[in-house]
C-alpha positions in Angstrom: 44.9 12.0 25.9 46.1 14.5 23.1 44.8 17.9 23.9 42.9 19.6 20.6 44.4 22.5 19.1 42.1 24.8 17.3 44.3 27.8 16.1 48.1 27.8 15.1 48.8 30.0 17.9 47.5 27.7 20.5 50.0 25.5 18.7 52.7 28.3 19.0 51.8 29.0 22.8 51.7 25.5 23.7 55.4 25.3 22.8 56.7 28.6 24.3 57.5 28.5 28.3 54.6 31.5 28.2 51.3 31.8 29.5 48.5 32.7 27.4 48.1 35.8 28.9 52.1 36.4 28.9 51.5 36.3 24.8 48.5 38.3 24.8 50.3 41.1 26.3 53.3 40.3 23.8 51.0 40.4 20.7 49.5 43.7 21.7 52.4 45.6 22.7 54.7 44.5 20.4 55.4 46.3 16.8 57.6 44.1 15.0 58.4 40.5 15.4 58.4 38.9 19.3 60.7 35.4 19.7 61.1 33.2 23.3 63.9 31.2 23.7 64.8 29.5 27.0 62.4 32.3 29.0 64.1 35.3 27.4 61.8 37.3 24.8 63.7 39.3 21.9 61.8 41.5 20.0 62.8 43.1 16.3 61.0 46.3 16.6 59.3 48.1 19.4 57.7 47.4 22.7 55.1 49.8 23.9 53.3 49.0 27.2 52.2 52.1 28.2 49.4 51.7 30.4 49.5 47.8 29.9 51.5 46.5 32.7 49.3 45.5 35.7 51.7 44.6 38.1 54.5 45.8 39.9 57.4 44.2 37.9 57.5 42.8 34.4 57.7 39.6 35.9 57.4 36.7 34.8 58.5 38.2 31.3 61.9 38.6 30.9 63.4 40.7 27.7 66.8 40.2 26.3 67.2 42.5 23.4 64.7 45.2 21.9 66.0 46.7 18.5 63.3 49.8 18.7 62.0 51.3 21.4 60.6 50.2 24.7 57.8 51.7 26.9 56.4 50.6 30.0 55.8 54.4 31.2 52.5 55.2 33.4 52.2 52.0 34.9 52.8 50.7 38.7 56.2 49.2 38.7 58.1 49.2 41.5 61.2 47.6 40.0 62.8 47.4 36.1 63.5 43.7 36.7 63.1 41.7 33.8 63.6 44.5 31.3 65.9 43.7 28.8 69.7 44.3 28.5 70.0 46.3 25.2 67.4 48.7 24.0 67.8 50.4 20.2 66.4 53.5 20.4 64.4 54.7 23.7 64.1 53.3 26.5 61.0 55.1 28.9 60.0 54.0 32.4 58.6 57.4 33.0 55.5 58.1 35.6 55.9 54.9 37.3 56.8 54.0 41.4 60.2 53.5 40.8 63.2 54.2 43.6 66.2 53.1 41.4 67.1 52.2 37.8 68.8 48.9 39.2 67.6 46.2 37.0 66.7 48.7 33.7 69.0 47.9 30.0 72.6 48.4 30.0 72.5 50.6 26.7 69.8 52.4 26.0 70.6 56.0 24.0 67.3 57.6 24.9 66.2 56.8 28.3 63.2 58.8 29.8 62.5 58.0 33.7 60.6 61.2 34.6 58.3 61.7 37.2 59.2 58.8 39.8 60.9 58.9 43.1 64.8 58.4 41.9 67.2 60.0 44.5 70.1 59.1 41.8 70.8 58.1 38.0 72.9 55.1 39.4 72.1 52.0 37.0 71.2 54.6 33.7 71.6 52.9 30.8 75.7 53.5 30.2 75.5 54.7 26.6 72.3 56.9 27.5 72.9 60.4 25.2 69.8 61.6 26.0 68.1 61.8 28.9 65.3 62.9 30.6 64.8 62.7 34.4 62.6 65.5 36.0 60.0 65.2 38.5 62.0 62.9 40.7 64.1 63.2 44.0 67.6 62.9 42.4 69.9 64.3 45.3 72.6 64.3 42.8 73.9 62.7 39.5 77.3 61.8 40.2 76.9 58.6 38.4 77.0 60.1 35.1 80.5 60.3 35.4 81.4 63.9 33.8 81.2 61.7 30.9 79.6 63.6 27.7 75.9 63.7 26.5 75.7 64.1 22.5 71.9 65.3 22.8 70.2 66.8 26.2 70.2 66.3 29.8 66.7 67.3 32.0 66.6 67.1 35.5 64.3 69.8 36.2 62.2 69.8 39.3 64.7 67.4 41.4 66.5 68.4 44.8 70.2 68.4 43.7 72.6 68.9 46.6 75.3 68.9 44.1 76.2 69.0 40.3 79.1 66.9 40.7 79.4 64.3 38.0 77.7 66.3 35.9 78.6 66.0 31.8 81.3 68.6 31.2 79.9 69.1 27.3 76.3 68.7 26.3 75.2 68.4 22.6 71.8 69.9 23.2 70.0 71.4 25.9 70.7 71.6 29.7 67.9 72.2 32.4 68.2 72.3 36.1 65.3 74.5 37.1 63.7 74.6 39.8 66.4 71.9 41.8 67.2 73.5 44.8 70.7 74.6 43.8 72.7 77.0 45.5 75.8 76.7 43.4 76.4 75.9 39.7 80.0 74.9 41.0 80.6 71.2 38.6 78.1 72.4 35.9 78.6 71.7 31.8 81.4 73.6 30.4 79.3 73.9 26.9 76.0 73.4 26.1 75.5 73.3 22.4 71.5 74.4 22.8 69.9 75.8 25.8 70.7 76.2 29.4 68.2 76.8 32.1 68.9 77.3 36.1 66.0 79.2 36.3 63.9 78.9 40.1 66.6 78.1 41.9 68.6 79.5 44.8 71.7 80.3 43.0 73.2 84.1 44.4 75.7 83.7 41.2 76.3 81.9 37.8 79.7 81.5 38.6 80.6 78.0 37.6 78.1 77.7 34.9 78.6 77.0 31.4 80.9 79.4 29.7 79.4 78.7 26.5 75.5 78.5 25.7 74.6 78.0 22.1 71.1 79.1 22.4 68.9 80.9 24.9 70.3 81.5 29.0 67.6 81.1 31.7 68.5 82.3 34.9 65.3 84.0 36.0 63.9 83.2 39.6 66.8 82.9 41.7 68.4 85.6 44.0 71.9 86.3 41.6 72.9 90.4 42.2 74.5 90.3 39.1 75.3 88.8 35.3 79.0 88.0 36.1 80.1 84.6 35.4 77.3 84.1 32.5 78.6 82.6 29.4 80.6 84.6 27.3 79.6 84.0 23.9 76.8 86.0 21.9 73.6 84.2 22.9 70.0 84.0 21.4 68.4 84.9 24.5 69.2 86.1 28.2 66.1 85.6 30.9 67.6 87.3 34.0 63.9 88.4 35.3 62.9 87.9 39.2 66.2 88.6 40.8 68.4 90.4 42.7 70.2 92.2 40.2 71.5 96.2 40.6 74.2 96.2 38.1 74.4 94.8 34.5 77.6 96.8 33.6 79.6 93.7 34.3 78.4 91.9 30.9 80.5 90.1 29.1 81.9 92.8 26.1 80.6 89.8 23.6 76.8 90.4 25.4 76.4 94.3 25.2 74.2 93.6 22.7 72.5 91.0 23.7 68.7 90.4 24.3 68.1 90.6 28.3 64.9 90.1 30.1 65.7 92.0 33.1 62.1 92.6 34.8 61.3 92.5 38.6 65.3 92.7 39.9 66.6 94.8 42.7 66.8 98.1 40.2 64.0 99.0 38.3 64.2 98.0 34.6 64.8 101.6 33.7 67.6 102.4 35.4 69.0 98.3 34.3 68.9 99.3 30.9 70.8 103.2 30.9 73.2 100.7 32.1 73.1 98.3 29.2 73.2 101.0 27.0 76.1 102.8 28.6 78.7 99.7 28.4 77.0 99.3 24.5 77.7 103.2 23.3 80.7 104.4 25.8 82.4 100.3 26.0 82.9 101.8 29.8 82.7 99.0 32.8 82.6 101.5 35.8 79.3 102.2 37.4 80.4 105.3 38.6 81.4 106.6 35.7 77.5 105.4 34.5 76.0 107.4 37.3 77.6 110.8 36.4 77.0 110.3 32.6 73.5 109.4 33.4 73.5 112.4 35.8 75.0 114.8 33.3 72.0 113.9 30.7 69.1 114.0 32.6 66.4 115.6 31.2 63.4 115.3 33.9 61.3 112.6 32.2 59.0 110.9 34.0 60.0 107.4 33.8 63.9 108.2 33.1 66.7 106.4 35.1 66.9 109.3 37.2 63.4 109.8 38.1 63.3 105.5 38.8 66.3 106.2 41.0 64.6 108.6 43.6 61.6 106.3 43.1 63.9 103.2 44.2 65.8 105.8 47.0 62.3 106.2 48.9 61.4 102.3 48.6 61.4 100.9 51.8 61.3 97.1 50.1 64.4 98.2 48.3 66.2 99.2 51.5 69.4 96.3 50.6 69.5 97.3 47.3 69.7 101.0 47.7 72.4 100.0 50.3 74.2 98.0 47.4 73.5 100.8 44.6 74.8 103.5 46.7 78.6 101.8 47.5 78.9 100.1 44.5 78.5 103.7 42.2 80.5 105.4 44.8 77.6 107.9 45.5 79.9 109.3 48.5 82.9 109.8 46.0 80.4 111.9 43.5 79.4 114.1 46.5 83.1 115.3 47.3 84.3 115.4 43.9 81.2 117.2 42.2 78.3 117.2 44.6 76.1 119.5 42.5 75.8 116.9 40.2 73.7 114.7 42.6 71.1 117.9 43.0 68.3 115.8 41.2 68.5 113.4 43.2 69.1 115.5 47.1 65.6 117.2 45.8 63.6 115.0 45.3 65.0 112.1 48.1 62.4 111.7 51.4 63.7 112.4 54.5 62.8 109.2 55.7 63.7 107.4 53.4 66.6 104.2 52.7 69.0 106.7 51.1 68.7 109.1 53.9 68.7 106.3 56.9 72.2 104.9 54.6 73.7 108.1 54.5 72.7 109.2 58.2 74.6 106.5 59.7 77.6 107.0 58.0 77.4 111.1 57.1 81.8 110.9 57.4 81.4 109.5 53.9 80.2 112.4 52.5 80.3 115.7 51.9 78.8 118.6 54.0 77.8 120.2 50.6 75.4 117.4 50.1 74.6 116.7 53.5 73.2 120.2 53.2 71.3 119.8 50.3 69.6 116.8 52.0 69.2 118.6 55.5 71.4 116.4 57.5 73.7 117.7 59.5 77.3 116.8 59.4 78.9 115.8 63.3 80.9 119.2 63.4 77.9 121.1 62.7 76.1 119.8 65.1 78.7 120.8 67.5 78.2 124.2 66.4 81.3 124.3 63.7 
């Protein structure tokens, strides 16, 4: 008995090793032109089955090559099998229940795989020039070879151990917020664009970029200072929620740069006399900063000075007042000219860091300014 055809694609379906359902979700996904030969679907134009996919694999459709793009992002899959070897433009298996890219295209020069539960880029597409991979568990990214990305590279939001294999240029932007780091030891030599290692745990930006064509986040981490930042003139510099008590170590190309600099170690104040210091005197030495900025006081309220006894009497500042105080020679100034430190000896709490610093180690420093703070040197005590 011959079986009754009543539409031309019940004729085309009847001929194709494809289900009915198989082509349904081929003709409503597809944008372009779909073929099936031997099992293997081709398409000349884009795939997007976003949403679409009910199970947890593509299977029983199997792709071969997709000229255009290809999306099977916010689905359930649990496995890229049956996706196809060659994908034109991008390739996105993003917000899915994926735990490797084993089975995904092997070229691909967009490829998105956000927001799944990678712990590493082993099986990315091998021509992949820009890619997008935060919101996963990538432990590291040493499959990537070193090898250069022409556009950008996300990974925010991951737990990298390790920035080994990381691309040693980028064409666009860079970001590794808020991945755990400790180190940017392995990082990008040059990013064209932006750069961002913001909320991490870095204590330094040694072995970071060198060169950063547009903006430099580094906010959010626990780095005491700007050295080892990229050298070149920047857009932007975000160094805000840190550790930071000197900026006098800038890069001479960056005196003039654009810094956020709130919430650090100093106050913003006394951050930016030092800015402007290195910008009008082209001097590096935080001593000599301290007795200029000494020299010039002029009893404002909220001037450098004034934040400095402010920060002296903090007791949550007690490790950077530790750090501020050998690091601008504060004992040097009070042999060498201790009536310069007189604003500061006034106005200082008894009780406070600065005092508790200097008590314990009162052979540093002179008797004159021991004096003008109260304290005692050893000999007097003995009645010298």
């Amino acid at each position: 008995m011959v079986r009754k055809l009543s539409k031309f694609r019940d004729f085309v379906t009847e001929n194709l090793q494809l289900s009915s359902s198989e082509v349904s979700i081929l003709d409503e996904c597809t944008r372009g032109v779909w073929k099936e030969s031997n099992g293997v679907i081709n398409i000349e134009g884009d795939f997007i089955a976003d949403g679409k996919i009910t199970g947890k694999t593509l299977s029983p459709l199997v792709f071969g090559k997709v000229s255009g793009s290809f999306d099977i992002s916010n689905n359930s899959l649990e496995s890229l099998e049956g996706c196809p070897s060659e994908v034109g433009s991008e390739f996105n298996c993003s917000s899915n229940l994926l735990s490797s890219l084993s089975g995904g295209p092997k070229k691909a020069p967009d490829y998105f795989c956000a927001n799944n539960y990678l712990i590493s880029l082993e099986g990315i597409a091998e021509d992949a020039h820009n890619i997008s991979a935060p919101g996963n568990s990538l432990e590291d990214i040493s499959a990537l070879n070193g090898r250069p990305i022409k556009e950008n590279l996300f990974l925010h939001n991951n737990f990298l151990k390790s920035l080994d294999g990381c691309p040693k240029e980028i064409g666009g932007s860079l970001d590794l917020s808020e991945c755990n780091l400790s180190s940017l030891k392995g990082c990008s030599i040059k990013v064209v664009k932006n750069f961002d290692c913001s909320g991490n745990e870095l204590t330094s930006l040694e072995g970071g970029p060198s060169f950063v064509g547009g903006y430099y986040d580094c906010g959010n981490n626990s780095i005491t200072s700007l050295e080892g930042i990229a050298s070149n003139k920047m857009k932007w510099i975000d160094a805000s929620n840190n550790q930071i008590y000197s900026v006098i170590d800038l890069p001479t190309g960056l005196v003039n740069a654009k810094v956020g600099l709130h919430k650090n170690a100093l106050p913003l104040e006394i951050l930016r006399s030092q800015q402007e210091f290195v910008e009008d005197k082209g001097d590096i030495n935080l001593r000599n900063w301290l007795e200029f900025t000494l020299k010039n006081e002029k009893g404002e309220r909220y001037s450098p000075v004034a934040r400095m006894v402010e920060m002296f009497n903090d007791d949550r500042r007690k490790d950077a007042v530790i750090k501020f105080i050998e690091k601008t020679d504060l004992a040097g100034i009070s042999k060498d000219n201790p009536k310069l430190l007189a604003p500061i000896a006034t106005e200082v709490n008894k009780n406070s860091p600065m005092v508790e610093y200097i008590n314990k180690n009162k052979d540093l420093f002179s008797d004159e300014f021991l004096d003008s703070l109260e304290i005692s040197s050893d000999l007097k005590d003995l009645g010298f």
